[in-house]
C-alpha positions in Angstrom: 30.4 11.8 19.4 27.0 9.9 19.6 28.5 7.5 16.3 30.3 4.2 17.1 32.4 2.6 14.5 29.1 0.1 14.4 26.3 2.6 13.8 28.0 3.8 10.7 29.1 0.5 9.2 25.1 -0.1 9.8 23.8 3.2 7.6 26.8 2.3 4.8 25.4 -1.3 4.4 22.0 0.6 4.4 22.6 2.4 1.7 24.8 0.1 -0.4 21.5 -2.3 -0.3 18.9 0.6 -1.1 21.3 1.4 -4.6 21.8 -2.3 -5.1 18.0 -2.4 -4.8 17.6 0.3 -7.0 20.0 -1.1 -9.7 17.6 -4.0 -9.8 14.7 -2.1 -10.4 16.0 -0.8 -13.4 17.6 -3.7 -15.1 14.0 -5.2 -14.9 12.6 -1.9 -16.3 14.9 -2.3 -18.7 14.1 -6.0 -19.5 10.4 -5.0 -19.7 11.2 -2.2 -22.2 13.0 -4.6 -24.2 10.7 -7.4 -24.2 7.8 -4.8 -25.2 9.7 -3.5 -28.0 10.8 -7.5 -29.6 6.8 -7.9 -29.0 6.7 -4.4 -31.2 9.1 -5.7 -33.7 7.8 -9.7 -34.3 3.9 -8.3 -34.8 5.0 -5.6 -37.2 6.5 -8.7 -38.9 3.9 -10.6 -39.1 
């Protein structure tokens, strides 16, 4: 029983911010995919 109550609220919030962190990551992949296709889009237009 090495664990305390302390040591495994510490790894949760660990990996709740590494997810969060992750999550992130992606909505600005995401943005960047978008932005490069309306880039795409507006000089096909022109």
């Amino acid at each position: 029983m090495g664990h305390t109550k302390s040591d495994n609220y510490q790894e949760v919030r660990t990996a709740g911010n590494q997810s969060s962190r992750s999550s992130v990551q992606v909505a600005k992949t995401m943005n960047m995919i978008r932005e490069t296709k309306v880039v795409e889009f507006e000089s096909k237009v022109v």
